[in-house]
C-alpha positions as CSV (number, residue, x, y, z in Angstrom):
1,X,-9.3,-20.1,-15.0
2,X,-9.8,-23.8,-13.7
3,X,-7.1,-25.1,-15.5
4,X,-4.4,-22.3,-14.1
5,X,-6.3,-22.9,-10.7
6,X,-5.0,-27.5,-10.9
7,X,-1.9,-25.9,-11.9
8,X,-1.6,-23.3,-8.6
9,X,-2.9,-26.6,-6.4
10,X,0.1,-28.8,-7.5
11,X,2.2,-26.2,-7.3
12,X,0.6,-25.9,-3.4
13,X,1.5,-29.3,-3.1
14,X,4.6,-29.6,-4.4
15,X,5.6,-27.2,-1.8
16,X,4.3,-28.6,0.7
17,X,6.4,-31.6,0.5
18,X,9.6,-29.8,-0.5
19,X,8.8,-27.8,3.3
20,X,9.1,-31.1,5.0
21,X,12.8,-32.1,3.4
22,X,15.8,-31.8,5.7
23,X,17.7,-30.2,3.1
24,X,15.1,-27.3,2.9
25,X,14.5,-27.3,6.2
26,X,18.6,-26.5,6.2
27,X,18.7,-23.5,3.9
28,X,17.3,-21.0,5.6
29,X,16.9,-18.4,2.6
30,X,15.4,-21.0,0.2
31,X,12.8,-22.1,3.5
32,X,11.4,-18.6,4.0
33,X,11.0,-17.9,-0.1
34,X,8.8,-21.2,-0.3
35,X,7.3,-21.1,3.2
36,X,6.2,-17.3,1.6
37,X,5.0,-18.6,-1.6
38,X,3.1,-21.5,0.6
39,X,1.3,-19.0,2.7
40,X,0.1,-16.8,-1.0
41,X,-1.3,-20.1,-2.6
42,X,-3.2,-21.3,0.5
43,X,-5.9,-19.1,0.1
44,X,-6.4,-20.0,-3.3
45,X,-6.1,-23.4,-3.1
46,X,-8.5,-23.3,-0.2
47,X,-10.9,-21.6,-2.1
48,X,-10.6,-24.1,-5.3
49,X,-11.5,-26.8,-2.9
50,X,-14.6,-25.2,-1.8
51,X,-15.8,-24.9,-5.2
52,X,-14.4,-28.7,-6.1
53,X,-16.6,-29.4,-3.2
54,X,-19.3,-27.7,-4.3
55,X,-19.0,-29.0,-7.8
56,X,-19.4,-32.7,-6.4
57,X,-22.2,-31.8,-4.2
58,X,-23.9,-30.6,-6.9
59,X,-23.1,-33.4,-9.5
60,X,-24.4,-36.0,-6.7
61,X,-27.2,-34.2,-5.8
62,X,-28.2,-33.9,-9.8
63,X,-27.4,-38.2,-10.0
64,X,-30.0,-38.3,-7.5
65,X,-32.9,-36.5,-8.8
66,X,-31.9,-38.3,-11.9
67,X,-32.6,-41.6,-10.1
68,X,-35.8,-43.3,-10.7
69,X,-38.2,-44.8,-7.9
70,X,-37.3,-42.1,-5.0
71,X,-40.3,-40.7,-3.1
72,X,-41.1,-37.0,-2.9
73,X,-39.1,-36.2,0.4
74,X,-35.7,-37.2,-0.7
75,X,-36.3,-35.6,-4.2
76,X,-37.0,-31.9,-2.1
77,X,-34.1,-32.6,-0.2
78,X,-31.9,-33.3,-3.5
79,X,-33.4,-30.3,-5.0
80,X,-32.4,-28.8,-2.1
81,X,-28.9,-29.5,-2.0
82,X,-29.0,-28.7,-6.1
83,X,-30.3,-25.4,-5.2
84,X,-27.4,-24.9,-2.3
85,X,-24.4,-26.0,-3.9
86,X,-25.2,-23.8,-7.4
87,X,-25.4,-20.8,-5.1
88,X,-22.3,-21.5,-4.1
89,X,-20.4,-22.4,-6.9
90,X,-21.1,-18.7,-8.2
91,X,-20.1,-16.8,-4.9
92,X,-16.8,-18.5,-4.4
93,X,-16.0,-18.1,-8.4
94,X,-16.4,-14.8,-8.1
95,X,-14.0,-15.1,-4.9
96,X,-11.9,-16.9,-7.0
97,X,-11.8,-14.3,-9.5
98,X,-10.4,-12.1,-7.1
99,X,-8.0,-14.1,-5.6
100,X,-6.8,-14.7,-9.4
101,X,-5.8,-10.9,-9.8
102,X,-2.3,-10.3,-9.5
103,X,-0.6,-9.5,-6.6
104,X,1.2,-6.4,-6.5
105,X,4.9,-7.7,-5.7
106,X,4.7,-4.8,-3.2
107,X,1.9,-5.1,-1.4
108,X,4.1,-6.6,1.7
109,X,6.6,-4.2,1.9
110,X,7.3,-1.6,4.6
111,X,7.1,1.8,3.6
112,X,8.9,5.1,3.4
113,X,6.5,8.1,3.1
114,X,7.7,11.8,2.1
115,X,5.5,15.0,3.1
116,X,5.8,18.2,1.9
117,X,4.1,21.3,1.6
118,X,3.1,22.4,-1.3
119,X,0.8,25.9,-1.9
120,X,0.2,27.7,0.7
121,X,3.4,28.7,2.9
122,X,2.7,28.0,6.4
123,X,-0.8,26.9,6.4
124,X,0.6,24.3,3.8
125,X,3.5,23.0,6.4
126,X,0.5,22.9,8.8
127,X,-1.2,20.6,7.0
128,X,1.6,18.1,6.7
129,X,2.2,18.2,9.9
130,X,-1.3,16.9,10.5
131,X,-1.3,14.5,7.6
132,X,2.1,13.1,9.7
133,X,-0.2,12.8,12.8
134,X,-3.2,10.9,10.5
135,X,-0.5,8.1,9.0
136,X,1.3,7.9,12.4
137,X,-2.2,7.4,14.2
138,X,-3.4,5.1,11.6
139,X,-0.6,2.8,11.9
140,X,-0.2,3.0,16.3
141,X,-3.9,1.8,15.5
142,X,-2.3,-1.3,13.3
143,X,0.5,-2.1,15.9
144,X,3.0,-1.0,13.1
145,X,6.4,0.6,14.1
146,X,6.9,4.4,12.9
147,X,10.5,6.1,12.4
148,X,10.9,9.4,11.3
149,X,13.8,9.3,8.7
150,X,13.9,13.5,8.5
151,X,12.2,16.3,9.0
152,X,12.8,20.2,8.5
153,X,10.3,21.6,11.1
154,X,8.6,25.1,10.7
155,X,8.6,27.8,13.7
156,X,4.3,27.8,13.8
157,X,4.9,23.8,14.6
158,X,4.8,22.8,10.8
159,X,6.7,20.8,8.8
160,X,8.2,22.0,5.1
161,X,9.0,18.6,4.8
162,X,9.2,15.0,6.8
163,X,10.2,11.6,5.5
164,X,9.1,8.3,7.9
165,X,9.4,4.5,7.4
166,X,6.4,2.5,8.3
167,X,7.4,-1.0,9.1
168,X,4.2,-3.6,9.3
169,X,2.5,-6.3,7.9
170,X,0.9,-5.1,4.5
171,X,2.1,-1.3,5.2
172,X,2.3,-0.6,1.1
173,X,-1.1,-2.4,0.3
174,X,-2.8,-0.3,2.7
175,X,-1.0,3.7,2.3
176,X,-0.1,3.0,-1.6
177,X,-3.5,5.0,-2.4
178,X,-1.8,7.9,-0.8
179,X,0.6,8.8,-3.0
180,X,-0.7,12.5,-4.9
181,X,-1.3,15.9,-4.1
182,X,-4.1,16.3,-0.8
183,X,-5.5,20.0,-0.9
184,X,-6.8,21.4,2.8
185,X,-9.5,23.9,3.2
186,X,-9.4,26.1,5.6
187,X,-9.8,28.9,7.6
188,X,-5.9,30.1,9.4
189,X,-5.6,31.0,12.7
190,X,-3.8,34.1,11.5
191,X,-6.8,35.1,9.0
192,X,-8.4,38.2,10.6
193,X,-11.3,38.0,7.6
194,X,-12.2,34.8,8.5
195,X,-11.6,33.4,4.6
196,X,-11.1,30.2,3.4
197,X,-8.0,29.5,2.2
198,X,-6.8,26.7,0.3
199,X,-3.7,25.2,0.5
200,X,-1.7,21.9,-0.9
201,X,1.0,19.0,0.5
202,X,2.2,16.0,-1.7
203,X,2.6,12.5,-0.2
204,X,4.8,10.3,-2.1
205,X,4.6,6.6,-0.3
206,X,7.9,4.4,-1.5
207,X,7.7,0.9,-1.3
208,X,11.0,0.2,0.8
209,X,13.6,-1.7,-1.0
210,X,16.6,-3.8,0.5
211,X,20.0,-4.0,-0.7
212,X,19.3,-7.4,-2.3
213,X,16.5,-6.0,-4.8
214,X,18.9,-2.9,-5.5
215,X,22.5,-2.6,-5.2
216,X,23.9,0.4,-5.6
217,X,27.5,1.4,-6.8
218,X,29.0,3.2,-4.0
219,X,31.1,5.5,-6.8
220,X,27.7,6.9,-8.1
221,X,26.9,8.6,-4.2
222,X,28.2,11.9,-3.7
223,X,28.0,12.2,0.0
224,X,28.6,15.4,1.6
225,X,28.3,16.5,5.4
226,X,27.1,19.9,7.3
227,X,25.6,21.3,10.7
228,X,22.0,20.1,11.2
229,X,19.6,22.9,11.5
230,X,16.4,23.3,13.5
231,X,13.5,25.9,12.6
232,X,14.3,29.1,12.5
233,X,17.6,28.3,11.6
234,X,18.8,27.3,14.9
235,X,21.5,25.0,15.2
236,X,20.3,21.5,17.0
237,X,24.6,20.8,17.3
238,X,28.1,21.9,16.3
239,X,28.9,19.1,14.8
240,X,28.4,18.1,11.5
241,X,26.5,15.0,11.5
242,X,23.8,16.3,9.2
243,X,24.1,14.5,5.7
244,X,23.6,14.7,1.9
245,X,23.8,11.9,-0.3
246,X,23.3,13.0,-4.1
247,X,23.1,9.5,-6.8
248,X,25.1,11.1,-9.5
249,X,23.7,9.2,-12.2
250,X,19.9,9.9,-11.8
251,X,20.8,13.6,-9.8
252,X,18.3,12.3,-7.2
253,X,19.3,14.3,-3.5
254,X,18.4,12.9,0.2
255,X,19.1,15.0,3.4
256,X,19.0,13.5,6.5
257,X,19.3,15.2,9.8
258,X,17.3,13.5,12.2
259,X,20.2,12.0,14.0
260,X,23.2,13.3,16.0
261,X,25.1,10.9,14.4
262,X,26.6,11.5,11.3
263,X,26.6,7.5,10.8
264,X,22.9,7.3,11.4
265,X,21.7,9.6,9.4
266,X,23.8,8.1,6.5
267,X,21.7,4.8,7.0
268,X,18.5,6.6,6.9
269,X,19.5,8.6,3.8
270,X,20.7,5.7,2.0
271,X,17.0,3.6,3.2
272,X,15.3,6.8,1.3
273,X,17.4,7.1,-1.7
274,X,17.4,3.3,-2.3
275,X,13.6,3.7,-2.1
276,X,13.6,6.4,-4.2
277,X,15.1,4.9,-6.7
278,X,13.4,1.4,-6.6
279,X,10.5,3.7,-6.9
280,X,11.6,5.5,-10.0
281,X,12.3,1.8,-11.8
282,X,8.6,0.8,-10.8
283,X,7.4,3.7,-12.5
284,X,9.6,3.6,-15.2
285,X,8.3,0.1,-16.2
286,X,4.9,1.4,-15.5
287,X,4.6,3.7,-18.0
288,X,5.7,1.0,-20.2
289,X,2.1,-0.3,-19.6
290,X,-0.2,0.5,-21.9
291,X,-2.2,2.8,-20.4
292,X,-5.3,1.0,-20.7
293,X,-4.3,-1.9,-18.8
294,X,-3.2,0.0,-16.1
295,X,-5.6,0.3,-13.0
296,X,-6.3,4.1,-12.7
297,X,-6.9,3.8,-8.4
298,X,-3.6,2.6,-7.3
299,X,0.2,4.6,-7.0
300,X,-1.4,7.5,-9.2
301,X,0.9,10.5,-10.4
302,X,2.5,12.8,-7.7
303,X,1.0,15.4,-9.3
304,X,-2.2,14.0,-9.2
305,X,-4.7,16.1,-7.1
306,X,-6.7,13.2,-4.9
307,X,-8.1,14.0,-2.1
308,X,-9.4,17.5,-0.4
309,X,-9.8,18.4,3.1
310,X,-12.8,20.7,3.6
311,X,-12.9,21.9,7.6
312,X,-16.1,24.5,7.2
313,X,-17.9,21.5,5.7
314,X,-16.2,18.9,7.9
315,X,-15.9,16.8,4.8
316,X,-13.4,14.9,2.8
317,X,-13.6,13.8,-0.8
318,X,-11.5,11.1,-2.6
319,X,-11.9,12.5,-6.1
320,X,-10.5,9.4,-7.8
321,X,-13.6,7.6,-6.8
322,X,-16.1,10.7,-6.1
323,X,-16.2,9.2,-2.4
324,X,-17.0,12.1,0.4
325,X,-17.6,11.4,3.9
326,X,-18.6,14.2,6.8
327,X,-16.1,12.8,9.5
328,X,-13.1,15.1,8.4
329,X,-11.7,14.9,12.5
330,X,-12.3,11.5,12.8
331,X,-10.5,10.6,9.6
332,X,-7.7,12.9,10.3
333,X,-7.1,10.8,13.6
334,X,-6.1,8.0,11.9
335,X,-9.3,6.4,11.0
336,X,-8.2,5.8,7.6
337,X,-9.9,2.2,6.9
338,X,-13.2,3.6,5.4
339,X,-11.4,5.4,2.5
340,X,-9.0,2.6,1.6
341,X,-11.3,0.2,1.8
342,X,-13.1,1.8,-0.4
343,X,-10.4,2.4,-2.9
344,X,-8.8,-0.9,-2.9
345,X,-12.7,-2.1,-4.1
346,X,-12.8,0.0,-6.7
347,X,-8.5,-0.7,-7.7
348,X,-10.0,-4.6,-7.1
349,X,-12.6,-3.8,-9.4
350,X,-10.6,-2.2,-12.3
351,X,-8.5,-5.3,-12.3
352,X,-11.3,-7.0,-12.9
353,X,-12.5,-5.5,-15.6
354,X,-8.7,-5.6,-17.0
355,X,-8.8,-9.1,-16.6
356,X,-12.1,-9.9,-18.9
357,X,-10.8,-7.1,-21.5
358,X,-8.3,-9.2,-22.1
């Protein structure tokens, strides 16, 4: 660990004087790619020299108990210091340690989330319409910027569906727990009997991807045009600026018809399929992962069931980490931090254990 740790500080260094050249200074691309990789080894570096620190306070401190002829006070305070600096060499390795797990290239991405219900007909479109209100709520709270890409809207004030980007600092490290199948229990207005029912929505949060991480031959989009549709089948205009775009290669479909311009919504199509699609690689070279080595808290399966909304109880349980907390309202508007804290822990932790596996 120590030796990859010299190896990430002159890397740091080396850096830092290539940041101060004229010619970098010039190239605007190459300056932001090493003024990013600068600001992801300063903690690290900062931490190693901590523990470098720590290391020499301890080695001195050791030198001088060592020492013959000092009286009794200095030797307390050298013990002391030996005491202090040990204690701290084993909290900031363990900081270390942490800081050593690998970043998820993604982590600093915007996002593009997709809603939909699932089981349950209406009281299922319901439901995603109040997940929508959670994610927008948590991320007002972060000072991030929400735009709804689509959305097919129900008559009751639901949602079948609705796609949104999420643009902020560390947007995919926070929502990537998301991603699975979130089950509601409930009682509907419209249930006379007063039962519970139980109905599901999947969230699928896409790590948004630019044109420069995926290019994508214009001769494998199918793009076709209609009349956008409100609920009910009501017609928002007569124009047809709704549109389809269908990547013939993999068969995925986007609809977008958020927009009254036909242009428009082709932009926010193609920022979903694009996503889509860098999604669908990730995975792809995720399940090449043996399976063991993979954390089991992070992007989980779709179909995944994760997390259950319980309103007589007021509770909700994260069953990928048998978490359950009675503050189902306050949760649901948007304070979210309390759950992913606690799963990026235990993802953290899995790492971890990864890590000395191997």
């Amino acid at each position: 660990m120590f030796e990859k740790l010299k190896l990430t500080e002159d890397r740091f260094e080396e850096i830092s004087e290539k940041l101060s050249s004229p010619d970098i200074i010039s190239d605007n691309e190459l300056y932001a790619k090493l003024m990013k990789e600068y600001k992801s080894l300063t903690p690290i570096v900062e931490k190693y020299r901590e523990y470098t620190a720590a290391v020499n306070d301890r080695d001195e401190a050791k030198e001088l108990l060592e020492e013959s002829g000092i009286d009794k006070e200095m030797k307390e305070l050298a013990r002391a210091e030996l005491d202090d600096a040990e204690e701290r060499i084993g909290t900031i390795s363990e900081e270390l340690k942490i800081l050593l797990i690998p970043k998820d290239p993604n982590d600093d991405k915007n996002v593009i989330i997709e809603i939909r219900g699932g089981a349950g007909g209406d009281e299922a479109s319901l439901f995603a319409n109040s997940l929508f209100r959670m994610y927008s709520m948590y991320g007002e709270a972060r000072r991030w910027k929400i735009d709804i890409l689509n959305a097919n809207p129900t008559e009751l004030g639901g949602f079948k569906e609705i796609s949104f980007s999420i643009e902020g600092e560390g947007a995919y490290s926070r929502l990537k727990y998301e991603s699975g199948v979130h089950r509601v229990q409930r009682v509907p207005e419209t249930e006379s009997q007063g039962r519970i029912h139980t109905s599901t929505v999947t969230v699928a949060v896409l790590p948004e991807a630019d044109e420069v991480e995926l290019e994508i031959n214009p001769a494998d989009i199918k793009t076709d045009v209609f009349r956008a549709s409100g609920a009910g089948g009501q017609h928002i205009n007569k124009t047809e600026s709704a549109v389809r775009l269908t990547h013939i290669p993999t068969g995925l479909v986007v609809e977008c018809q958020d927009e009254r311009s036909q242009y428009k919504n082709k932009d926010k199509a193609m920022k979903i399929l694009r996503s889509r699609l860098f999604d669908k690689l990730t995975q792809e070279q995720n399940d090449k992962i043996a399976s063991d080595r993979r954390s089991q808290v992070g992007t989980g399966s779709r179909s995944e069931r994760i997390r259950t909304y319980n309103f007589p109880e007021g509770r909700v349980t994260d069953h990928r980490i048998g978490l359950t907390i009675y503050r189902l309202e306050h949760i649901l508007n948007g304070n979210m931090d309390e759950i992913i804290d606690a799963l990026a822990t235990a993802d953290q932790a899995a790492k971890l254990s990864a890590q000395g596996d191997e």
